[in-house]
NUZAGU-153031 format. One line per field, with one value per residue (C-alpha): residue in one letter; x negated, y negated, z negated. Coordinates in pm, whole numbers, padded with zeros to 5 digits. Layout:
BEGIN
res: (A, ...) .
east: (X, ...) .
north: (Y, ...) .
up: (Z, ...) .
//
This chain:
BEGIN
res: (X, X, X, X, X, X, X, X, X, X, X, X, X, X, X, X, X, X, X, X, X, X, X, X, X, X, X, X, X, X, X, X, X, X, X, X, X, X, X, X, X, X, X, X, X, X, X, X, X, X, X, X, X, X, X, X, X, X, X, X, X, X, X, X, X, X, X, X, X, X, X, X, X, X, X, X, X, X, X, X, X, X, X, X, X, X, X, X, X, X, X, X, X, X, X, X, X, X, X, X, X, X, X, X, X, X, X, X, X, X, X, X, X, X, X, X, X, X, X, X, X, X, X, X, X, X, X, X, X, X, X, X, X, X, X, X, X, X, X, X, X, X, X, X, X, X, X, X, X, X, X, X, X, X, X, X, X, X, X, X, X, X, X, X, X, X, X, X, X, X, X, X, X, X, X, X, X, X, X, X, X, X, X, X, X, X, X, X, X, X, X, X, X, X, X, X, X, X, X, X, X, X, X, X, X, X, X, X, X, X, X, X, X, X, X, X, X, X, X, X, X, X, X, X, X, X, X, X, X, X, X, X, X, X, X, X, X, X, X, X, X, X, X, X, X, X, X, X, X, X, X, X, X, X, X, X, X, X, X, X, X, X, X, X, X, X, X, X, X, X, X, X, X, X, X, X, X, X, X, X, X, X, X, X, X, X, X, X, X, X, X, X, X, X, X, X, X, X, X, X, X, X, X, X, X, X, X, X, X, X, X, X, X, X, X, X, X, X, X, X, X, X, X, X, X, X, X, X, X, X, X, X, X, X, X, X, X, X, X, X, X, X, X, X, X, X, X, X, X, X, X, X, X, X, X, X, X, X, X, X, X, X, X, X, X, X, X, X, X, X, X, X, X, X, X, X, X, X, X, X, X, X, X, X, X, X, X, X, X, X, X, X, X, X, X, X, X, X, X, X, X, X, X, X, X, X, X, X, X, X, X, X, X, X, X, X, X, X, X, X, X, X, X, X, X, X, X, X, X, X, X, X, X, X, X, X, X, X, X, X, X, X, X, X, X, X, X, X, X, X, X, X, X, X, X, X, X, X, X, X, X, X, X, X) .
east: (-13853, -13630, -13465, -13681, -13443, -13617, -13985, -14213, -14412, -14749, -14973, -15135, -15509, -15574, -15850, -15751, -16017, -16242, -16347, -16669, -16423, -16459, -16228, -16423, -16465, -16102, -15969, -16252, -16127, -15763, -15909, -16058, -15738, -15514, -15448, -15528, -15191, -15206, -15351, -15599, -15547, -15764, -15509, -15782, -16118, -16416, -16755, -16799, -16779, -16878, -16731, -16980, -16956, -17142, -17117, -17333, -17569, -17641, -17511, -17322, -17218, -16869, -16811, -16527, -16466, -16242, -16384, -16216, -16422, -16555, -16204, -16008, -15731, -15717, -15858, -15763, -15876, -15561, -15432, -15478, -15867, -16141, -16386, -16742, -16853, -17193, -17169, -16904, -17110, -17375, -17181, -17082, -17437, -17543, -17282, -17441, -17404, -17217, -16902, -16624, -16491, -16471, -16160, -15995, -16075, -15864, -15852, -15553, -15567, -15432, -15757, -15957, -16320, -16631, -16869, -17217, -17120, -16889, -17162, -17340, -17056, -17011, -17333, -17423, -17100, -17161, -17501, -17355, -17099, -17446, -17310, -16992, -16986, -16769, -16994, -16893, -17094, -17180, -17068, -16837, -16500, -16363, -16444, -16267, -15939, -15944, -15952, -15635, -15451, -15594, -15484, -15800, -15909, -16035, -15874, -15958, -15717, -15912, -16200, -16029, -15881, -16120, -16193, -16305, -16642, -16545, -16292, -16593, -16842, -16593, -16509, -16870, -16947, -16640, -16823, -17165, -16958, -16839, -17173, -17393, -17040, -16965, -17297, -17542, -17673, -17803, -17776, -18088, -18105, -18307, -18022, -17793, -18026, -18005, -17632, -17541, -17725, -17527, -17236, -17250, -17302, -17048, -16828, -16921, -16852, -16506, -16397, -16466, -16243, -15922, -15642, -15342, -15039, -15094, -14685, -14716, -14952, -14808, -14489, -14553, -14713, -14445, -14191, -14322, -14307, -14682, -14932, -15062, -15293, -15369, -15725, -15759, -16084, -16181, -15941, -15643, -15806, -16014, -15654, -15626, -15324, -15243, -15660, -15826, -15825, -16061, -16276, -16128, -16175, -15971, -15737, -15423, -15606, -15279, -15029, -14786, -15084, -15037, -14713, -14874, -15166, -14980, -14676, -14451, -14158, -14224, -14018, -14225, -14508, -14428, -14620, -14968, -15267, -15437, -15834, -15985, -16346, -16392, -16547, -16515, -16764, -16743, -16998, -17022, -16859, -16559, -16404, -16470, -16325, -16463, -16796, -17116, -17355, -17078, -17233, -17527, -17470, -17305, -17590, -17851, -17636, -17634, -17985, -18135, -18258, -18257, -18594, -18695, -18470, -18591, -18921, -18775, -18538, -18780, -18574, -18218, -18080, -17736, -17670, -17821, -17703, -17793, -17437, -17646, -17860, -17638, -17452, -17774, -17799, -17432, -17559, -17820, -17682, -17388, -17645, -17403, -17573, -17347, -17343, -17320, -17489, -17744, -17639, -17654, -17263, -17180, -17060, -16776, -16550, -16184, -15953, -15603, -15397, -15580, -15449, -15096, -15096, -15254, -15036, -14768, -14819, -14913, -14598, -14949, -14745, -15060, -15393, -15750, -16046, -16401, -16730, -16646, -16987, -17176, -17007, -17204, -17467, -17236, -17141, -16883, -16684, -16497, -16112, -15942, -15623, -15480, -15632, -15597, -15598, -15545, -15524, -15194, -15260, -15105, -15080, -14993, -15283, -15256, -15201, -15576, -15865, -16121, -15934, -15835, -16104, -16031, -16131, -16044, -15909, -16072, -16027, -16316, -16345, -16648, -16822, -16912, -17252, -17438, -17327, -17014, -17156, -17292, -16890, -16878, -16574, -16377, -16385, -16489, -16249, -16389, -16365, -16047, -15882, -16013, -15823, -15494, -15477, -15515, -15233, -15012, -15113, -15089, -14799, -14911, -15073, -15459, -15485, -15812, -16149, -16475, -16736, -17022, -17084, -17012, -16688, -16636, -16804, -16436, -16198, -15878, -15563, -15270, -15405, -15211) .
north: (-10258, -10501, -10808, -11103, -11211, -10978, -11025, -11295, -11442, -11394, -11708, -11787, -11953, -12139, -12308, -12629, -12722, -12540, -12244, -12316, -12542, -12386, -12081, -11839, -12052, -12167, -11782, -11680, -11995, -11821, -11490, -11595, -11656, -11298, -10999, -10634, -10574, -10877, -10854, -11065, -10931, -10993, -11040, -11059, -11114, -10916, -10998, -11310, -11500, -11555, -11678, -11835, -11727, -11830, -11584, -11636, -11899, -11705, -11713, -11464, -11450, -11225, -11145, -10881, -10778, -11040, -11306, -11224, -10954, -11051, -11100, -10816, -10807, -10536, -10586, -10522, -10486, -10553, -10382, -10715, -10714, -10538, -10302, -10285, -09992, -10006, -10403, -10285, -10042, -10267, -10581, -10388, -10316, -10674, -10696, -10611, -10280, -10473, -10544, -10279, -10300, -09967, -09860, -10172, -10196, -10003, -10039, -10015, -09692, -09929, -10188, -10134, -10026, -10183, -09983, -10073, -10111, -10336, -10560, -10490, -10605, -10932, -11035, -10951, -11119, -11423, -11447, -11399, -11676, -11953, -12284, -12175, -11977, -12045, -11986, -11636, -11505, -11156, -10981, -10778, -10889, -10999, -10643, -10471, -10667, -10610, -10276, -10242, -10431, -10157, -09918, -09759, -09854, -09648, -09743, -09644, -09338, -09190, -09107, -08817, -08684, -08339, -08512, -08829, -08794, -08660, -09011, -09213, -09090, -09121, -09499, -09576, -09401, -09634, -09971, -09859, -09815, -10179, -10315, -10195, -10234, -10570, -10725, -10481, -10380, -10036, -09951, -09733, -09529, -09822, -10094, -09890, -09689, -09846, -09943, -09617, -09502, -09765, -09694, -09268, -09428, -09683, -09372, -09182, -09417, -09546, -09162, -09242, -09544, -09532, -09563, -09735, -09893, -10233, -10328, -10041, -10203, -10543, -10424, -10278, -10586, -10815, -10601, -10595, -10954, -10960, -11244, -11170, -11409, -11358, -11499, -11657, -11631, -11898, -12219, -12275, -12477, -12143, -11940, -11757, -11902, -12247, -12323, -12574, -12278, -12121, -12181, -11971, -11660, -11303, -11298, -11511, -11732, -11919, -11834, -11655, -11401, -11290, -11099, -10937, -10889, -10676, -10536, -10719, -10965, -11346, -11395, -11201, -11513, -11835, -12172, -12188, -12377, -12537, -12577, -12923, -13034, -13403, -13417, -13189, -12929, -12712, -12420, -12362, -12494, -12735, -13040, -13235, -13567, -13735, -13582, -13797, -13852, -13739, -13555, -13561, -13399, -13113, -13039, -13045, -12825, -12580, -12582, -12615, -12451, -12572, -12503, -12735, -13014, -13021, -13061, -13333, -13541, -13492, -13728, -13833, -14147, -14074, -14475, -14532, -14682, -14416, -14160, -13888, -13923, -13948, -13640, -13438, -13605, -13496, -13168, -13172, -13269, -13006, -12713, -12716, -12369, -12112, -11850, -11530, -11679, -11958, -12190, -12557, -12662, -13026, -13272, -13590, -13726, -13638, -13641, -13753, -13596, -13232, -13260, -13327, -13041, -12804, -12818, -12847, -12525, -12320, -12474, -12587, -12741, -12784, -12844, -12781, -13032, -12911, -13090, -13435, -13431, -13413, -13764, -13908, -14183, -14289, -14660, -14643, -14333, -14297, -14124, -14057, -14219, -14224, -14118, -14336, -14155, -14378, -14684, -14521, -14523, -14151, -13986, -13612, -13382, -13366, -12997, -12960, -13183, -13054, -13226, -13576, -13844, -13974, -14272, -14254, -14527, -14497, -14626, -14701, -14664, -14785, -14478, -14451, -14520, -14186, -13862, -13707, -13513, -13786, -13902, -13628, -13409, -13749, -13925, -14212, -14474, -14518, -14116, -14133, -14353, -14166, -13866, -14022, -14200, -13821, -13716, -13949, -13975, -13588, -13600, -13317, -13294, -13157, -12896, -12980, -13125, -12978, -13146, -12856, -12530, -12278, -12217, -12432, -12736, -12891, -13189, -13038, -13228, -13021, -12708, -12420) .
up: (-13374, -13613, -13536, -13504, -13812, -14044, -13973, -13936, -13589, -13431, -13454, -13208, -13215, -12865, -12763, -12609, -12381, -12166, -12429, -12716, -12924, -13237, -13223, -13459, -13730, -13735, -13715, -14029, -14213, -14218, -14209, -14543, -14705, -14528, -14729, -14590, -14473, -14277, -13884, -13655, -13292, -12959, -12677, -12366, -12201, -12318, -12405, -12177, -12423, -12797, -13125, -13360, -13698, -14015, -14285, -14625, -14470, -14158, -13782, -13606, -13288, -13217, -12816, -12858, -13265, -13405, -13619, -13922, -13963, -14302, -14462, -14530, -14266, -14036, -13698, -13391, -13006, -12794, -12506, -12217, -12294, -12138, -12340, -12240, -12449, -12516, -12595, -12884, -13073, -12992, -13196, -13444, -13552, -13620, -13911, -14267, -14414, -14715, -14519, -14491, -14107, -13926, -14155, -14065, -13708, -13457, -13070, -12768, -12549, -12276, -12286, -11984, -11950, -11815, -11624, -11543, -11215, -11246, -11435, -11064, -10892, -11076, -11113, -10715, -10582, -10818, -10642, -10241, -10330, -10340, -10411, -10379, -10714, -10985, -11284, -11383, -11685, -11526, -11758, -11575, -11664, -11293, -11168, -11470, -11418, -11042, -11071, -11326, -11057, -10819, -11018, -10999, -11335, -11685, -12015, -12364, -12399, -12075, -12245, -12464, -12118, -12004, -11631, -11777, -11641, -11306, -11295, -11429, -11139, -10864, -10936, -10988, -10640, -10486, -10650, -10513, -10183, -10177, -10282, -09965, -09732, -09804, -09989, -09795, -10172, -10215, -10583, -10729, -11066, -11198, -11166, -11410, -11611, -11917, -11887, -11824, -12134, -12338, -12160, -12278, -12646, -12652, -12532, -12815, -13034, -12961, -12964, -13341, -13407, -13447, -13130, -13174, -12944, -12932, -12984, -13234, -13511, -13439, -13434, -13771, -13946, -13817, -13965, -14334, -14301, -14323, -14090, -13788, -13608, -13198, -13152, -12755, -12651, -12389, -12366, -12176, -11927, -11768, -11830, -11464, -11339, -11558, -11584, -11335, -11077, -10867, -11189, -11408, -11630, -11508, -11807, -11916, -12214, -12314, -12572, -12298, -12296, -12618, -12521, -12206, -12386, -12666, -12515, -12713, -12669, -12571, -12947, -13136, -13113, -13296, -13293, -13210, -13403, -13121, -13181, -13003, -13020, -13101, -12748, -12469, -12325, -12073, -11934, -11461, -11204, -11152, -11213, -11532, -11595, -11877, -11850, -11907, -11608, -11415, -11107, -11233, -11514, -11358, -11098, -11406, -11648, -11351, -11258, -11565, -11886, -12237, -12295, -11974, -12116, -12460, -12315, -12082, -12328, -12664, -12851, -12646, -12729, -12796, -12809, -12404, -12197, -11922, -11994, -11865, -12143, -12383, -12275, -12295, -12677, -12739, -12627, -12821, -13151, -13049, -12991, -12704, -12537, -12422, -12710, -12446, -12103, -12281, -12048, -12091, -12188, -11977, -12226, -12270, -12436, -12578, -12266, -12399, -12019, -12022, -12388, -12370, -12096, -12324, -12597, -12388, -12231, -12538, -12794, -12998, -13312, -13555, -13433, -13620, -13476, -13503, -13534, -13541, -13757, -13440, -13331, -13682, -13539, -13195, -13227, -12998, -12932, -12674, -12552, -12212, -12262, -11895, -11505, -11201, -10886, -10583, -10762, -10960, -11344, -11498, -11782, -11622, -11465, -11091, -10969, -10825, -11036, -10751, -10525, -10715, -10730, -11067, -11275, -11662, -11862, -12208, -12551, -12785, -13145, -13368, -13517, -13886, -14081, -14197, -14179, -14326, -14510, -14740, -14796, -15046, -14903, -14794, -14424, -14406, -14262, -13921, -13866, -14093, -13835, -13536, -13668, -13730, -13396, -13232, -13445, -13358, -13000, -12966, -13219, -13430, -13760, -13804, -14080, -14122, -13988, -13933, -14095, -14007, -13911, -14185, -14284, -14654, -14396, -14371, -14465, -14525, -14470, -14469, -14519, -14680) .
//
């Protein structure tokens, strides 16, 4: 490695919030503008959750490949994430014959493999936990990380060993163990049947990809003074440790991960662009400040499905004076659906505190804010400026939000006539000023604004 005098830094892309602010569109946005010596890295997580991408007027939806698969950067799959096999090969299908990727796409031997039983394991301890559950996506990923600090777990450069089956049947045999010891669940051939078939092909395909160090192709990009961008996937509020814990993701989702993540020095990363929604969402369990309908809202989003509410709420009024309905018309204006679990997404406004804490955390020194285009056709919108928790007004989170009852102090701004797209590439001065005010309250400048869902649907600023 060279001195950190002769190469440049890692950027880090963090989401802000609680995950689904807009990630994939801000990392294909600079994707769009890297060269193909330049480098977009995963860090962690796995396919629990999806990045949104719109590529030549249709949607894609990205749960492990990077989103800047449609540039020409090179791609890769760090060594903190886990792999589920047969979901890769499966993702990599969906993306038109037209685009070059496999040649640019390379993987760590270190990342950690799902099983299918671990997808049993999730999905059947979610369901023991009852109301107690957190709001894990099932996917697997909480298994796949225990095990690593079990040291039990398979990584990537396993598969090429000879006894790689004989490993793979023996851990499998230990989580079937655990699920009729401790959940009384007998596993039968039908429960894993078609995982395991996945499971074999994903196999057989990542033997085909190429296998490389994670420190070793950063390493190497940094030192040809070339970009390299580490895209977080959830937010830094479900982060394992620094997140509003017990409801959390497995993985370290902040900017600190990146280093862990990649087996590289904490000075190899640099700033981070820090990606905010113009309102908050947030998918399961736990605390959630600023949310509308409060309570209510939370027990709905958890018992409910969109289809049920669409046929409920045909026409929200996003101007009621019921909040509950006018979260479920944020939602719906949003298509605020979870892009992996199709879960409803609770919604509210911009909280100011969580914030300050966020960027705080991850050295966030430019910020990106998406779909302020959804806030079109609100006359009042609404931010968190300060909480007051036992009658004490404060502008710092407490250490527990579960465990605070807490009242926000807002500020309201009018909201603007039309939509913005009808302003002709400009904001209009309503929006305009509700942009500025988060600059200077978050001290930070925006790089740009998202004005709709495909990638050219921005208001740039200070973009370069």
């Amino acid at each position: 490695m060279t001195s950190l005098k002769n190469q440049s830094q890692i950027t880090p892309i963090i989401g802000l919030q609680w995950g689904d602010e807009g990630k994939g569109k801000g990392v294909a946005r600079i994707a769009s503008k890297l060269k193909a010596s330049d480098l977009i890295v995963r860090f962690q997580g796995g396919n629990n959750a999806g990045h949104t991408i719109w590529y030549k007027g249709k949607s894609y939806v990205f749960k492990l490949i990077p989103s800047g698969v449609f540039g020409r950067a090179q791609i890769h799959l760090g060594a903190g994430m886990v792999i589920n096999p047969g979901a890769l090969k499966q993702e990599t299908g969906v993306i038109p014959k037209g685009v070059s990727f496999l040649n640019r796409l390379s993987i760590s031997p270190h990342a950690v493999l799902t099983l299918p039983t671990h997808i049993l394991l999730d999905s059947i301890s979610e369901k023991a936990k009852g109301k107690k559950k957190i709001g894990s996506t099932g996917r697997g990923i909480s298994p796949s990380y225990t095990d690593l600090t079990l040291r039990r777990a398979l990584r990537v450069g396993d598969i090429f060993e000879p006894d790689f089956k004989k490993r793979y049947i023996a851990l499998s045999r230990e989580h079937k163990d655990t699920l009729q010891k401790v959940f009384n669940y007998k596993v039968n051939k039908k429960d894993t049947k078609e995982y395991e078939k996945n499971f074999w092909d994903g196999i057989k395909f990542l033997r085909s990809l190429t296998i490389v160090n994670s420190a070793e192709i950063v390493s190497r990009a940094l030192s040809g003074r070339h970009k390299v961008i580490a895209e977080g996937a959830q937010g830094t509020l479900l982060d394992v440790r620094f997140g509003n814990y017990p409801y959390v993701t497995s993985s370290h989702t902040i900017a600190g991960g990146v280093s862990t993540g990649l087996g590289i020095p904490p000075s190899f990363v640099g700033g981070a662009i820090g990606i905010l929604k113009a309102y908050v969402t947030k998918v399961g369990e736990g605390p959630f400040p600023t949310e509308l309908g409060g309570k209510r809202s939370a027990i709905w989003c958890r018992d409910k499905k969109f289809v049920y509410e669409k046929e409920k709420f045909l026409n929200p009024d996003q101007n009621s004076r019921d909040e509950f309905e006018q979260g479920i018309a944020l939602r719906r204006l949003g298509f605020e659906i979870g892009a992996v679990t199709g879960r409803l997404r609770r919604t509210g406004w911009m909280d100011i505190p969580l914030l300050h804490y966020a960027m705080k955390i991850n050295n966030a020194t430019q910020l990106v804010l998406t779909k302020l285009d959804v806030l079109s056709g609100f006359k009042e919108i609404k931010v968190c400026m300060d909480y007051i928790i036992n009658g004490q007004k404060i502008k710092e989170i407490p250490f527990d939000l579960s465990r605070s009852e807490i009242k926000c102090v807002y500020k309201t701004f009018p909201g603007w006539k039309g939509k913005l797209s009808d302003y002709g590439g400009k904001l209009p001065k309503e929006a305009l000023d509700y942009v500025k005010f988060l600059e200077k309250t978050l001290n930070a400048k925006i790089l740009y604004v998202g004005t709709g869902p495909e990638e050219h649907h921005v208001v740039e600023r200070y973009w370069r």
